[in-house]
N, C-alpha and C positions, 0 to 999 in steps of 0.2 A: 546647427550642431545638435546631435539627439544628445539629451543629459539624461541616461536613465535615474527613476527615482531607486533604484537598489543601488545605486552607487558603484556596478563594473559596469567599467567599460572596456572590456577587453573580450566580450560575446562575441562567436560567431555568427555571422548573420547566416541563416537560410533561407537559400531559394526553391529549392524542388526537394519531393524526397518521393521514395518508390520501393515499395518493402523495408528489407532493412537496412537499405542506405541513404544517406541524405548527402547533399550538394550544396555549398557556398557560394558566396559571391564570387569566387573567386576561380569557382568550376571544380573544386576539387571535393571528392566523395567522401565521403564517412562511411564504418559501417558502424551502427548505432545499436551499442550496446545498454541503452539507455529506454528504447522504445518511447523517448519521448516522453518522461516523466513515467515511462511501462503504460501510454494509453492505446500507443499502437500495437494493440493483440493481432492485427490479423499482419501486421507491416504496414506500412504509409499507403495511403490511396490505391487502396485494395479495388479493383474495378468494381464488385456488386456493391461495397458500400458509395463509393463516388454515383454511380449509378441509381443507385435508390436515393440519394440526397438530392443529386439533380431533379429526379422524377417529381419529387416531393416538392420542389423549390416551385414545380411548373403548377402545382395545385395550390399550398396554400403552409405558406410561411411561418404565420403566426395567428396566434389563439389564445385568448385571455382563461384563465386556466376553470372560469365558469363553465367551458366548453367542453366536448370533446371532440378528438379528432382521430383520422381510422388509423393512424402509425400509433397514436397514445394505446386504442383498443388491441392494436396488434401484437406491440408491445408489451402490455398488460397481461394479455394472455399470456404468450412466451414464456415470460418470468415467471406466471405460476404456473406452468408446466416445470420449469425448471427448480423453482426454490425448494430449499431445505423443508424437510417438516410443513409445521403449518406455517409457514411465513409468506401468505398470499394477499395481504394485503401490500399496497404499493404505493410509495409518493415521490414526487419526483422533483430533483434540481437539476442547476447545472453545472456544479462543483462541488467537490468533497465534503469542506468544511461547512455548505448549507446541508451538505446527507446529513453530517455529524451532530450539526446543531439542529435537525427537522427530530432525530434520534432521542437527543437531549430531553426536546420540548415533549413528545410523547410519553415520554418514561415518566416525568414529571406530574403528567396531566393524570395518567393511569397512576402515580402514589400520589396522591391529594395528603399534604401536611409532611412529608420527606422535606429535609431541606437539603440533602449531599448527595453527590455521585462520587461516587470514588473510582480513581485509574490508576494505572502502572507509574512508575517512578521514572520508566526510559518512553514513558508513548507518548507516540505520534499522532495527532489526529488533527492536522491544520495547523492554516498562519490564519484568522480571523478572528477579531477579540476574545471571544470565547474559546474556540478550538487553541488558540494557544497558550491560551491560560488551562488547560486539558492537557498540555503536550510536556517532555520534560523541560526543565527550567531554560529560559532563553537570557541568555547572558546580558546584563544591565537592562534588563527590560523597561522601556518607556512608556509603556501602555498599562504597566501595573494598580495603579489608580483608579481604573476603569474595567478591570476585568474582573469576571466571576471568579471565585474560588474553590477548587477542586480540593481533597483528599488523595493523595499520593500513595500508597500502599507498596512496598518491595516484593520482586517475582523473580523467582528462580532463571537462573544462566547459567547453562549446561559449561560455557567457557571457563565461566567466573563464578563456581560458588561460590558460597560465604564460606570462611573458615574451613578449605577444603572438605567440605560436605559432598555424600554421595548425591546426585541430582535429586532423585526420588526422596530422596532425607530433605535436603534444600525444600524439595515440591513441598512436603507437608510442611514442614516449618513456614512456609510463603502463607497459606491454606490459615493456618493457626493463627499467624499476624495478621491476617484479611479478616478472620471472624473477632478474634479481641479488638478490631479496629470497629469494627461495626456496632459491639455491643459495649466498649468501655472509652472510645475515641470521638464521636463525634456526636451531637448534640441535635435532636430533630426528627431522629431516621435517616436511612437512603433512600434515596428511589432507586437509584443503578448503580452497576458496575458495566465499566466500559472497558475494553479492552482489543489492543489488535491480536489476533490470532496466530499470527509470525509478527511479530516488530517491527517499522521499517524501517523509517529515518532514526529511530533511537536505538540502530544497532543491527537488524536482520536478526535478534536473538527470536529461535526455534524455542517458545515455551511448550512445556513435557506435556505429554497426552494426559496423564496424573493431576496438573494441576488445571488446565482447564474441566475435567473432570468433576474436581474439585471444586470450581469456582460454580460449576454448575449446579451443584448439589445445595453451596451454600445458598444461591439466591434461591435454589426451591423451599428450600427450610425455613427462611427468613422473609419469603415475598416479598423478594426485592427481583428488578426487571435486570436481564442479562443482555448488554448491547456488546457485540459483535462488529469491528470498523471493520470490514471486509474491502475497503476502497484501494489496498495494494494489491491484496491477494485473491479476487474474485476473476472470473473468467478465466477459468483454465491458468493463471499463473501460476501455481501449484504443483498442477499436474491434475486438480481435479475441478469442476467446474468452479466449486467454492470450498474454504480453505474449511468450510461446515460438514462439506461432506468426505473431505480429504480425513476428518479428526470423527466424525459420525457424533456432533456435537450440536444440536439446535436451539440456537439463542433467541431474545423472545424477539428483539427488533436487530438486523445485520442492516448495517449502510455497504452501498456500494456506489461503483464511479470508475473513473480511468479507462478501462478495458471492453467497457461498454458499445461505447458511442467510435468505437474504429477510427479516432481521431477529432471526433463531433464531443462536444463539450456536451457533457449529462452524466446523474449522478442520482442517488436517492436512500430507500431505508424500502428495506421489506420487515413486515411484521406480522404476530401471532396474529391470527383470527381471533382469541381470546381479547384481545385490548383494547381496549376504547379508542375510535380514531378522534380527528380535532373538527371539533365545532366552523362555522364559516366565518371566516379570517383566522385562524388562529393560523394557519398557516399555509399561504397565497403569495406566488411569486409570479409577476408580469410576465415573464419567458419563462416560469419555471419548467412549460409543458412545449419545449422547441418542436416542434411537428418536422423538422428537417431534422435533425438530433437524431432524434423517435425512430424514423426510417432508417438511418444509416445504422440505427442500434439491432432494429432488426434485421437487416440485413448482415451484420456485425454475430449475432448470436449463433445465426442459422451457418454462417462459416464456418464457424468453431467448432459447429455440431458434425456436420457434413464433411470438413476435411480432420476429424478428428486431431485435434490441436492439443487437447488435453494428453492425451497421447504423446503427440510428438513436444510436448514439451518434457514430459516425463523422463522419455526416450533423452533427447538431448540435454538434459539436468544430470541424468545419471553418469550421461559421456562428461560432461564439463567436470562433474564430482569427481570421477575417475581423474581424470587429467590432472585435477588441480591437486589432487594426494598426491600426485606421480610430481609435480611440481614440487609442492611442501617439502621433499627430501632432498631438496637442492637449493633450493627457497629461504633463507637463514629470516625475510623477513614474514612470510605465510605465518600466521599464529593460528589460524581457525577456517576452516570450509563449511559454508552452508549451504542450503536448501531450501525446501523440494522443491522438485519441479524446475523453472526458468524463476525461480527467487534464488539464483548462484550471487555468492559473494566470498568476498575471505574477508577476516580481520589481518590488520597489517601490525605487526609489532616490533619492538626496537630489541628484543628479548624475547626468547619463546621460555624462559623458566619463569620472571619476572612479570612477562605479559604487557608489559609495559606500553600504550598506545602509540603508535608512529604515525599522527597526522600529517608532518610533513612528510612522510615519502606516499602517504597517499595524494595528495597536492602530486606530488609530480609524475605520479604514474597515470594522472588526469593528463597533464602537461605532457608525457611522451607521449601518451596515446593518440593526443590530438594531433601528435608531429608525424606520426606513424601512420593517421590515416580510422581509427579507432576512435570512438568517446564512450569513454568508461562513465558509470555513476559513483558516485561518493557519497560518504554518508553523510549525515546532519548536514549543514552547511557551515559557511565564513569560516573553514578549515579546522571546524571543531570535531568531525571526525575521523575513523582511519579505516573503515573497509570502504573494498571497491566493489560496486557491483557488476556483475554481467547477468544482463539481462533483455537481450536483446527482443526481439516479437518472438510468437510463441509460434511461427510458421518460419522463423529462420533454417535455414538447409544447417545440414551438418557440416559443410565446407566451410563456411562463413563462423562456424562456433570454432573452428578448428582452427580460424585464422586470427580471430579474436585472441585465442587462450594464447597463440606462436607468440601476439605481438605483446600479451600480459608478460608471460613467461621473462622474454627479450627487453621487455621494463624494466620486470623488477630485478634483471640481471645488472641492467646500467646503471641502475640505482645502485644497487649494493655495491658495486666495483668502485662506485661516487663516493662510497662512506656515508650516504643520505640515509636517517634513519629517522 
């Protein structure tokens, strides 16, 4: 009897998946509005990436990271054709949460005598001692004993000002709190500010062009290092390769991951040419440099360039936007539509004057979906949030987006007619 240690047992199992649909044990298909965590950018077992993993598998697997190997070099390259600004230096995991912490440790080493990083109050940046002591607060947390301690700071929500403030009004006042926190709050210095660039699991909130702006101006004035989690929103999720160049924003180290590796686990941090990199061990991971990873990444990149995905995610962001306004007006639970790009979500509310959250009818609009043939994403988890995401690969057809929104639509009608709020 398998006992997961997350404690459900009620996962479906998968057996196959192929673009944007997956199959169970059971034979029956999904279309996968979820991308798999959003890591399958190009859709599941994309031929050129299966293909180049295989290739690679017949050369040479693995490599202690003293090494190099030609998919690392290949790789390498790529990336700095592609990154922001100067962020051409490169390190590499094979999970988010070590990007985030490889990020951490950087920022750290470049302010010698900082003792704080300061983050958002809803971010997301991992479940791993660290990253989730980064993240917003995790309900009765067990591991609190043992984890680092972050600085929280409040940022503007276009849904939810404070004290119905205009956003821009919000933006500055966020701006004000961030700079008296730095110079009359915390004891030591900063090294960094971290932050995601859309929100993920702490909401999908779109922060204003203003305050990241904002936040950049701050750390040039103060020589404090600006990190960028770019691990939702890189490759093309957007709409543009990186959520850096969607905002014309260059922070000094961006982590990235998910959308990468075409379904291959890999992850990492691009940074300034200006920074000091790390000394030897300070940061060395035994597979941190998967050479099978590697190739399907490059293989993975060159897709997205060549069938112009950035694009078509755009393209089909805009239709789902459309659709779900057109929805909203018949929709008593739709509170909020967001964005760009293939980052589509709505917040779900019990009240659209009051705002009020409905995590239980997002719980079930998971649960029709799956009946239906659909799997939606949900925010945060263990039912503590209320939007749904669609977000399926960023090569899904327009039939398939259109077939998704029919069966949201036909949810959250059964929902409401249920009284489920």
């Amino acid at each position: 009897m398998h006992d997961p240690l997350d404690g459900d047992t009620s996962k479906i199992t998968l057996v196959r998946a192929k673009g944007s649909s997956v199959w169970d044990d059971k034979g029956r298909e999904y279309l996968d509005c979820t991308s798999q965590a959003w890591s399958n950018s190009l859709g599941a077992n994309d031929d050129r990436v299966v293909e180049a993993a295989i290739a690679q598998l017949r050369e040479i697997t693995h490599a202690r990271p003293n090494f190099n190997t030609v998919p690392l070099l290949q790789l390498t390259s790529k990336l700095r054709e592609i990154s922001p600004g100067d962020l051409n230096r490169i390190g590499y995991c094979l999970h988010g949460s070590l990007a985030v912490e490889m990020a951490i440790k950087l920022a750290f080493k470049n302010r010698p005598g900082a003792q704080n990083l300061i983050v958002l109050q809803d971010a997301y940046h991992g479940r791993s001692i660290t990253t989730m002591a980064a993240s917003w607060p995790h309900p009765n947390n067990p591991f609190l004993p043992i984890q680092p301690r972050f600085t929280r700071v409040p940022h503007p929500d276009p849904y939810r000002p404070r004290l119905g403030m205009d956003i821009e009004a919000e933006s500055q006042l966020c701006l004000h709190l961030l700079e008296e926190t730095i110079l009359k709050s915390v004891d030591g210095g900063v090294a960094a500010i971290m932050l995601e660039p859309i929100m993920g699991n702490g909401g999908h909130i779109v922060l204003p062009l203003s305050f990241h702006k904002g936040v950049r101006d701050i750390c040039d004035r103060h020589g404090i290092i600006l990190i960028w989690d770019e691990i939702q929103s890189c490759f093309g999720r957007t709409g543009a390769m990186f959520a850096a160049d969607l905002y014309g924003i260059v922070p000094d180290i961006m982590t990235f991951g998910k959308g990468i590796g075409g379904g291959f686990p890999l992850a990492g941090i691009m940074a300034s040419e200006k920074l000091n990199g790390f000394n030897s061990g300070e940061d060395a991971l035994t597979f941190g440099q998967f050479p099978v990873a590697m190739a399907a990444a490059v293989a993975t990149v060159d897709a997205i360039i060549a069938d112009k995905l950035c694009d078509n995610a755009r393209k089909l962001g805009d239709y789902a936007t459309q659709r779900l306004v057109e929805m909203s007006e018949r929709r008593k639970l739709i509170g909020d539509i967001r964005g760009p790009g293939l980052f589509v979500s709505i917040e779900l509310v019990k009240d659209k004057q009051t705002k009020e959250p409905a995590p239980k009818a997002a719980s079930e609009v998971y649960r029709r979906g799956v009946e239906k043939g659909v799997l939606f994403g949900e925010s945060r988890y263990a039912g503590l949030g209320n939007l749904i995401k669609v977000k399926p690969p960023l090569d899904c057809t327009h039939e398939d987006m259109s077939r998704a929104l029919d069966v949201l639509d036909d949810v959250l009608g059964s929902i409401e007619a249920d009284g489920i709020a």
